[in-house]
FIMITOR-269526 format. One record per atom (N, C-alpha, C): x negated, y negated, z negated. Coordinates in steps of 0.1 Angstrom, whole numbers, plus 5000, padded with zeros to 4 digits. Each point is the difference from the previous one (the first is absolute). Layout:
// residues N
XYZ ...
END
This chain:
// residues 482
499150125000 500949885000 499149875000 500349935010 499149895000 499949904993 499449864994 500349914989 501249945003 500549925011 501349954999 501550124997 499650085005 501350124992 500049994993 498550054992 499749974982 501149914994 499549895008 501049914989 501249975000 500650085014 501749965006 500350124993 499450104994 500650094994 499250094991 499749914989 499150064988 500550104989 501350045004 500450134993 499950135007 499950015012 499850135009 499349955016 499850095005 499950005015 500750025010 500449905006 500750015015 500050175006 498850035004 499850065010 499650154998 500750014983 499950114997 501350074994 500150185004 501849994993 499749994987 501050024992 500449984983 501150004994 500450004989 501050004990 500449884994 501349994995 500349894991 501150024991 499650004990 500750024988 500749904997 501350014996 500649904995 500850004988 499849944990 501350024986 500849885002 501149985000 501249905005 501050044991 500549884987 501250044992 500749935011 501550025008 500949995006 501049824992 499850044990 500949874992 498949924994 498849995004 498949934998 500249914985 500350144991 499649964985 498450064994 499550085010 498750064992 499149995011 499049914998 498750015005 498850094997 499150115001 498950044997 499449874991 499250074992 499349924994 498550015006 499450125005 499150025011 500749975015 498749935004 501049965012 499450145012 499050104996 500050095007 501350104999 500449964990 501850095002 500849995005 500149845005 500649955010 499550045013 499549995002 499450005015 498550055002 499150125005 499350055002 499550075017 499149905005 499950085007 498750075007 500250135005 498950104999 499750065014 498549985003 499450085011 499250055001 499650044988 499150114993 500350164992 499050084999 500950084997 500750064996 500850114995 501150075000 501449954999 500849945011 501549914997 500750094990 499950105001 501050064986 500050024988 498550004997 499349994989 500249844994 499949895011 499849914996 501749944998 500650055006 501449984999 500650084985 499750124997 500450034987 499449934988 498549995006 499449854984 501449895001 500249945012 501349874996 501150044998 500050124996 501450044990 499850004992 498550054994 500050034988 499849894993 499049875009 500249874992 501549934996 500550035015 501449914995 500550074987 500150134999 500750104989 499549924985 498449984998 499449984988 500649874996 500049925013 500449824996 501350024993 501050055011 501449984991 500250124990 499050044996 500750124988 499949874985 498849885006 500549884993 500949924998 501050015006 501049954999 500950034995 501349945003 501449994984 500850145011 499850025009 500550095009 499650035015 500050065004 499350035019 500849925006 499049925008 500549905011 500850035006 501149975012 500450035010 499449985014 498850075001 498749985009 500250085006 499649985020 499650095004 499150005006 498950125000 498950055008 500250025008 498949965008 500150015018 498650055006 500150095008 498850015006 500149975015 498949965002 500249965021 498750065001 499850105014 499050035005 500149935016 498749935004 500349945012 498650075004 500350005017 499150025010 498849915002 500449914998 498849855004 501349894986 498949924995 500549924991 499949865008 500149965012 499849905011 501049944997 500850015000 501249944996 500949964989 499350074991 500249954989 499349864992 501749954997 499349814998 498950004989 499449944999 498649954993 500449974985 499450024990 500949984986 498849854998 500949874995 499249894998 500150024985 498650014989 500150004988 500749894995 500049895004 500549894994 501650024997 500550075010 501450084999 500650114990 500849964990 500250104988 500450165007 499650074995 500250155006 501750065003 500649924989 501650065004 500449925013 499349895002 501149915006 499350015019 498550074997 499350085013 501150105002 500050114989 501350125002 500949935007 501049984992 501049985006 500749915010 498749885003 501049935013 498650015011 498950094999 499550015010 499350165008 499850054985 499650135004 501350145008 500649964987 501550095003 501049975011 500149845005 500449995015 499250085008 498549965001 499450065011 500750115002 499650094987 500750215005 501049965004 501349954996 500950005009 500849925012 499349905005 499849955009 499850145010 498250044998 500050115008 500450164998 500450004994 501250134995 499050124997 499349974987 498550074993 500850064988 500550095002 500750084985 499050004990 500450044986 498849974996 499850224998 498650064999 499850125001 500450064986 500049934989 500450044988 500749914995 501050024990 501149924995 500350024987 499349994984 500550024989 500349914991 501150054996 500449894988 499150044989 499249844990 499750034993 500450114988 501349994994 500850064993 499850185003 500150045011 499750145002 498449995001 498849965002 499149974999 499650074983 500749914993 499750014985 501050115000 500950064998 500650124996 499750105007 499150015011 499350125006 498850034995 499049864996 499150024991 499750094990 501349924991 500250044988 500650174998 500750025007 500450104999 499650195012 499749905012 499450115008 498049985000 499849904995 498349955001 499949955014 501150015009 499249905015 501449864998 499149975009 500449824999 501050005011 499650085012 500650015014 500750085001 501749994995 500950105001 501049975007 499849905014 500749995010 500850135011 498950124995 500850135011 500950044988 499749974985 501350054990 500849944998 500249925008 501149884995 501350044996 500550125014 501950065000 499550084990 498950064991 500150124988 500349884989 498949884996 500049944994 501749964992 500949995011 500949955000 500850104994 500250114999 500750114991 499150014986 499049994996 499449994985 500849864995 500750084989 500849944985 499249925000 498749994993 498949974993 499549865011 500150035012 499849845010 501049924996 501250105003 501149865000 499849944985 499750054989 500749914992 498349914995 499050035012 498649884996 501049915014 500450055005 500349845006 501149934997 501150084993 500649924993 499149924984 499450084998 499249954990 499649835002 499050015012 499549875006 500949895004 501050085005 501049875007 501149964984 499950064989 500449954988 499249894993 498350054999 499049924998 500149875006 500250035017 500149835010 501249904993 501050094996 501149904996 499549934986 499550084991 499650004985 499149865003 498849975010 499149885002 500449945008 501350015004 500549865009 498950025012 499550095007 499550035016 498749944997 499549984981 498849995004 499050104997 499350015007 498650095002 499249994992 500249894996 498450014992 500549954983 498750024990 500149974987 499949884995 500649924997 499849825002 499150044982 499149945000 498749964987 500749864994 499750034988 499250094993 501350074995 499450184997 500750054993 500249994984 501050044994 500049934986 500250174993 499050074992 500050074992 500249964986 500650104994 500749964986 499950174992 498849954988 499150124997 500749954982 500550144992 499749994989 500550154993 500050054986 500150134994 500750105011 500649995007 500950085007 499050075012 498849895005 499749965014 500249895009 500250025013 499849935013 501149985005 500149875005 501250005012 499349885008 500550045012 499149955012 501249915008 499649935002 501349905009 499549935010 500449985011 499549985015 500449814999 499649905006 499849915003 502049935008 500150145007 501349995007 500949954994 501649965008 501249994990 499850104989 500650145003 500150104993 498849984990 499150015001 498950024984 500249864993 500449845006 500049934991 501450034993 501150035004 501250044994 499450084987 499450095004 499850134992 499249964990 498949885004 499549954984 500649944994 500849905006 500949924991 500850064990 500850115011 500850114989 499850064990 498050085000 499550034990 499549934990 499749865000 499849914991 501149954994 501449995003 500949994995 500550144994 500150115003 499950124989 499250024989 499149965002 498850004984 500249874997 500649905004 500549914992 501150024991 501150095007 501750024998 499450124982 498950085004 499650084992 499150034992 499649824999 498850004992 500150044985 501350024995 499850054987 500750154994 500150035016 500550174999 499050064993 500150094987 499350095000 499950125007 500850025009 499850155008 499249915017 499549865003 499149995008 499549904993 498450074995 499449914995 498949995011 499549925003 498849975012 498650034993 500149964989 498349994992 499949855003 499849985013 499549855010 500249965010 500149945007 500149955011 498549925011 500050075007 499049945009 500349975018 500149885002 500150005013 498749945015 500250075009 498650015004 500449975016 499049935009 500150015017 499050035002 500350165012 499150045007 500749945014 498650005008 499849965016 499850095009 499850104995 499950105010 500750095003 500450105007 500650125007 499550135002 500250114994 499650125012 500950104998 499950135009 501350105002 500250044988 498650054989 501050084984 501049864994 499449915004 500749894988 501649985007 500350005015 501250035008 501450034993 499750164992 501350014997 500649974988 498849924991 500449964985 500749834998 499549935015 500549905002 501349974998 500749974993 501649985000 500550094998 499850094993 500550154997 501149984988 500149904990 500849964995 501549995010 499749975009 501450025007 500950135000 501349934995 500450205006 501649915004 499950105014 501249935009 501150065001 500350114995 500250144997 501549974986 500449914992 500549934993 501349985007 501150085000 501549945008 500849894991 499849954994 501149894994 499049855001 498650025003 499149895003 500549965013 500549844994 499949915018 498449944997 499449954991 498849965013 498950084994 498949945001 498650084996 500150064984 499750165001 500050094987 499050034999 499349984985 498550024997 500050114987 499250064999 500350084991 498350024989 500649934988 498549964989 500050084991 500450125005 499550094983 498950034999 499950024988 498650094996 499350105013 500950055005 499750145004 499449955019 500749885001 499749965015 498649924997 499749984991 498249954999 499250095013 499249985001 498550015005 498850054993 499950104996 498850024994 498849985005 498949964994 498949984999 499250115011 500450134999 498850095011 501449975007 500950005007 500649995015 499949895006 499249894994 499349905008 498850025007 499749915012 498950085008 498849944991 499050115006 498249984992 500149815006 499549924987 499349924996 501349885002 501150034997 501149925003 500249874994 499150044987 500149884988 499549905001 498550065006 499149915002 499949865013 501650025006 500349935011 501049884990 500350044989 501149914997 499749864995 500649954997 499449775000 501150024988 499849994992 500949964981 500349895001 501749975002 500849855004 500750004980 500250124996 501049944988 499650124993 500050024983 499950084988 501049944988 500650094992 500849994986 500050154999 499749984983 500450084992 501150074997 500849915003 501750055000 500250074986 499549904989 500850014986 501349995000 500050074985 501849984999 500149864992 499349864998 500449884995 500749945006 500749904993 500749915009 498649905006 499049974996 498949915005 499850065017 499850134995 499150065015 501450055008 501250014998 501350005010 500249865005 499949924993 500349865005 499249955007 498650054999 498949955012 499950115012 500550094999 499750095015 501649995008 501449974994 500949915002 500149915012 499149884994 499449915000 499849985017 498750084994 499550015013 500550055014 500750094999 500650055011 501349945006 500349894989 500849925003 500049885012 498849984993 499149905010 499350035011 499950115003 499250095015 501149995007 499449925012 500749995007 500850125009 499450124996 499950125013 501250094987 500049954990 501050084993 501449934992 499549894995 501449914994 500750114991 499350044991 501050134987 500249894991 501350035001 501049914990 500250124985 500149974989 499950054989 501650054996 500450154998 501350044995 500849974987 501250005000 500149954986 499650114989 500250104998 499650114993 498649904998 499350045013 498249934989 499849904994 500949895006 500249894993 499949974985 501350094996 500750064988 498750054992 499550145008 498650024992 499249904995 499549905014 498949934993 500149914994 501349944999 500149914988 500450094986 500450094999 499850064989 498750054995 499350055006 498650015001 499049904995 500349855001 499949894999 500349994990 501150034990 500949934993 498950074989 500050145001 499250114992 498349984997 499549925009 498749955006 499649884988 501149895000 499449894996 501149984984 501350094994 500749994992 500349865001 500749995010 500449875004 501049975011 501649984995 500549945013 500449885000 499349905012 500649825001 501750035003 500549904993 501550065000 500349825015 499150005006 500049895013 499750095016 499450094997 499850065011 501450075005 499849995015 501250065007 500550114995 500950034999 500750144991 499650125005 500150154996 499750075011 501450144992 500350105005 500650124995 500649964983 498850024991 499650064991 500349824988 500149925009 499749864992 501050054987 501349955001 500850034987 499950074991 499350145003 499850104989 498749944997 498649925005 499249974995 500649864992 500649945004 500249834994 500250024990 500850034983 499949974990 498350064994 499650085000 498350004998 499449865007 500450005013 499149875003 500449854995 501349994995 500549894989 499449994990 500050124993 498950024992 499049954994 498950035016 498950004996 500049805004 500849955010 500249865005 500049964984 501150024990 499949954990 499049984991 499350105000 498750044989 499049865010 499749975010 499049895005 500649915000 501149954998 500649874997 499649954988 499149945000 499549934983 499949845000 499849954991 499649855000 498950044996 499150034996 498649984998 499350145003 498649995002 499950114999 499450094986 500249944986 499850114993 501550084997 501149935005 501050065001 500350175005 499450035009 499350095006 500250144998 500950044996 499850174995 499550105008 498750035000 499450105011 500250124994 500550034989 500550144999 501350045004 500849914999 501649975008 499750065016 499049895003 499950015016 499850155005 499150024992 499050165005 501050094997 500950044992 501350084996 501449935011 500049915005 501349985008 499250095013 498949945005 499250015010 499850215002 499550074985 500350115007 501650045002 500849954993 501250045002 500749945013 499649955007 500450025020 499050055005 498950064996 499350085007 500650134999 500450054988 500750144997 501449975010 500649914998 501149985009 499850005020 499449965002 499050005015 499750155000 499450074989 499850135003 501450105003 500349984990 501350074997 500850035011 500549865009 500749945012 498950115009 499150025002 498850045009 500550145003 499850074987 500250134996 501450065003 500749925000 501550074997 500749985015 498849905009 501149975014 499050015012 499150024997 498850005012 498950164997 499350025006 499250105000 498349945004 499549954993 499049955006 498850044993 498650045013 499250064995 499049924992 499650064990 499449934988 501149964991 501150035000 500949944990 501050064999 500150155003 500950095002 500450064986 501450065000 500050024984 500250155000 499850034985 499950145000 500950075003 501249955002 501150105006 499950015014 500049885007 499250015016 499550135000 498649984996 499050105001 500450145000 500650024988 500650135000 500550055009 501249945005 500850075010 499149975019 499149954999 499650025010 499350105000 500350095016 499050124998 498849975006 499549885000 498449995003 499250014993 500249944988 499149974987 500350174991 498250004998 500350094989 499650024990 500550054991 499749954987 499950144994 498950024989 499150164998 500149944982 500250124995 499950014985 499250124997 498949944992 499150105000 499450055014 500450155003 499350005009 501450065007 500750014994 501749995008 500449935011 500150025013 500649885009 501750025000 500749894996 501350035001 500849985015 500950104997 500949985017 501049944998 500749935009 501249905003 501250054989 500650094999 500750064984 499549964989 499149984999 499249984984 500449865004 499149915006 499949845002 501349964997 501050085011 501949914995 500150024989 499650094991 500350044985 499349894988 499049945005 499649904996 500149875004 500449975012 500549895002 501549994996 500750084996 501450034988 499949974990 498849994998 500050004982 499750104993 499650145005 500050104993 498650035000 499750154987 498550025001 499750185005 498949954999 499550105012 499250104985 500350165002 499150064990 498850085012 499150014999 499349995008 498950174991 500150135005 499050114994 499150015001 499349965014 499149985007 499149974994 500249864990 499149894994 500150104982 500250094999 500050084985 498750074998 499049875001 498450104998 499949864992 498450104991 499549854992 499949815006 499150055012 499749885005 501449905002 500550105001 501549905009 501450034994 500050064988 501249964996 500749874992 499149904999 500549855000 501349955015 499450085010 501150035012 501250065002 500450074990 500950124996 501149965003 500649894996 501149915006 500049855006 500849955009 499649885005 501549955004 499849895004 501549924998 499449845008 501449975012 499249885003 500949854991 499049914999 499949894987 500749925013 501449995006 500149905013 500349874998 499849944984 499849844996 498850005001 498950054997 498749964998 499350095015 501050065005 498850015012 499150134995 500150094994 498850104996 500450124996 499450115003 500450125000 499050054984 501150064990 499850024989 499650124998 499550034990 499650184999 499750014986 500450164991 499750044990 499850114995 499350064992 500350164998 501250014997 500749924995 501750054991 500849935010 501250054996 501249975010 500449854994 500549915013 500749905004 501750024994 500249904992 501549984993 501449995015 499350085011 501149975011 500150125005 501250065009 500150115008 498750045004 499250174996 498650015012 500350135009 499349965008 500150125012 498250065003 500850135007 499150085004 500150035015 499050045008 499850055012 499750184996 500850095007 500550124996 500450115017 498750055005 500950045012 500649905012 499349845002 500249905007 500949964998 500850064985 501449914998 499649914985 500949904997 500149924992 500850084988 499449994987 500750074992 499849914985 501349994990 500049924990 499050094988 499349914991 499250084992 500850024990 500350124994 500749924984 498950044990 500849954990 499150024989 498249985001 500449885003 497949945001 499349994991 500550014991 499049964987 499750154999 500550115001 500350184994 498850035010 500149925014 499150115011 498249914996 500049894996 498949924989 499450134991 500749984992 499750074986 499550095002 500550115009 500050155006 498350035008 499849885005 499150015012 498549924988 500449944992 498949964991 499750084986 501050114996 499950074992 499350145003 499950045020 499750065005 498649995001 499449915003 499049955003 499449994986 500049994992 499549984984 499150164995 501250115004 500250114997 498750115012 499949905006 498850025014 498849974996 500449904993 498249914995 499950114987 500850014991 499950094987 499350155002 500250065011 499650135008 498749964999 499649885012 498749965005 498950024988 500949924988 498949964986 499850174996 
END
């Protein structure tokens, strides 16, 4: 090829035959990010070889993305490439494609020799190991398992609004549970907003405690990280009209199902502890109030909490502050204590008054807490009981859900188990549900006690007689020993 060819046509040679590859999304939402994906052309050798590498590139690019393009592969083999127009670099590669390369073939009526959609590209891959399953196409089309990846994808296209690609930064949201990964897209900003407003809605659930909260943007993409992206979605929900996200514990992310060195990509935008105070609720609140990308407005239930929390915090309620739930049952305590700092001087002052009104709305704040909310760190002993999460071991006894309701009743538990030296201070137990504490004694409790007998619940009688019997027995053991 001589120097002026050279430069009328510095991607191939006139005067030699060759190939040309082409990837063309049809609704020109997805460009290659290599522009060798787009357009490649080859006069060297093996065209088949070199035509299966541009499947397998295109395959690797979009296994990056939110779903498979609607691309198609093209191959052209020509006799002489003489005629084929000249690609000017300065000219973007789609806009060469489509209003000058793809006329020519059809102008002169150049079918193209190969024809695959990316979509079967990647599910031939994936499933048969070749990329080029153009002669399987009519089998393809009877496998269950195709139709429902292409419905899969064309659910995906609707899910990103026909976009292709991952709009950055992604926003991960890492704490006790794990990972959840959210895409830059509509869908993943919905999905964070929604999850920041659920650990808001739940910040003082004891059955989702976070430990913490961390939120983080990564910039990058690759195929393991693909299917964890928005995975919080589940679309699958029939009474949901719009986006359904789903934050349990169980939909976390664990730590090894993230790809090797995933962490180490992440940029730390936000951290809390996620205490149960009203200080540290009102500042992570706060904040998310004021993010623009979230706007979480505070429920009344937490409301309620945190000013009682508050109230419990500082033994103090301004009887000027906006009212909230709980005001009237707090206002005569807070009249109260308003009266006790009304003085004309200050040796007038009674700070033992003050400190005695002041615990008595804090006991009131609690009380209110305990008896109408469930909140962690401030949960009361009868809560606890009847939940079957928490568990609670006497001696070296663990009790089951029968025993617990028996004690969150009011009744006591005789326990045989604990009838050895070390541990018959455990012998009986009883829960204290004013003071919050679970009691125990070698001698029986002045209330109904029960036994566990065969998995059933059985009344003890005469407690003092099975005492006596079991300490008179033991006496008569040691007397042998001497």
């Amino acid at each position: 090829m001589n120097k002026k060819s050279q430069q009328e046509h510095p991607f191939f040679d006139p005067d030699k035959p060759g190939s040309i590859f082409v990837g063309i999304d049809r609704y020109h939402h997805y460009t290659p990010q290599q522009p060798l994906n787009a357009l490649t052309f080859v006069q060297e050798g093996n065209s088949d070889d070199r035509f299966r590498q541009f499947l397998l590139d295109n395959i690797g690019e979009a296994e990056c993305c939110p779903y498979i393009p609607d691309v198609e592969l093209l191959r052209y083999d020509l006799f002489t490439m003489k005629r084929v127009p000249p690609f000017d670099p300065r000219v973007p590669f789609g806009e060469y494609i489509s209003k000058v390369l793809l006329p020519f073939f059809q102008e002169h009526c150049l079918p193209p020799a190969r024809r695959i959609s990316l979509q079967d590209a990647v599910y031939g891959y994936r499933h048969k190991g070749e990329p080029d399953c153009s002669i399987l196409k009519r089998y393809l089309m009877q496998e269950s398992a195709y139709l429902d990846f292409r419905l899969q994808q064309q659910e995906k296209r609707t899910l990103y609004r026909c976009q292709p690609r991952y709009e950055f930064p992604l926003k991960v949201v890492e704490n006790d549970f794990g990972y959840l990964v959210f895409s830059g897209n509509e869908i993943g900003r919905n999905g964070f907003r929604e999850c920041i407003r659920h650990i808001t809605d739940h910040y003082f659930d004891p059955h989702y405690d976070t430990g913490h909260l961390a939120v983080y943007d990564c910039m990058s993409v690759d195929d393991k990280l693909v299917p964890l992206i928005d995975a919080s979605f589940k679309p699958c929900k029939p009474l949901e009209l719009d986006y359904s996200f789903d934050f349990y514990p169980a939909s976390y992310i664990g730590l090894g199902e993230l790809p090797e060195k995933f962490t180490d990509r992440l940029e730390p935008v936000y951290y809390h502890s996620m205490e149960a105070t009203a200080g540290a609720f009102i500042k992570f609140a706060t904040d998310w109030n004021l993010n623009k990308d979230t706007r979480i407005a505070v429920s009344r239930e937490n409301h309620d909490i945190y000013r009682l929390l508050t109230v419990m915090q500082n033994g103090y309620m301004n009887i000027h502050e906006q009212p909230f739930t709980y005001s009237g049952e707090l206002l005569p305590y807070a009249e109260k204590l308003e009266k006790i700092t009304q003085v004309r001087a200050p040796g007038d002052f009674d700070a033992d008054k003050f400190r005695q009104a002041s615990l008595e709305i804090r006991k009131a704040a609690d009380g209110i807490l305990k008896r109408d909310f469930d909140v962690r760190g401030h949960r009361s002993l009868e809560k606890m009981l009847n939940d079957p999460a928490v568990v609670f071991t006497v001696g070296s006894q663990k009790l089951n859900g029968i025993q617990k309701s028996a004690l969150a009743s009011g009744y006591a538990l005789y326990i045989p188990e604990n009838n050895t030296y070390v541990t018959r201070h455990l012998l009986y137990c009883k829960a204290n549900l004013e003071e919050g504490r679970i009691e125990h004694s070698s001698k029986p409790f002045n209330v109904k006690t029960y036994m566990m007998k065969d998995g059933l619940l059985y009344p003890l009688p005469e407690e003092k007689k099975t005492v006596q019997k079991t300490e008179n027995k033991n006496k008569r053991s040691n007397n042998r020993i001497k």
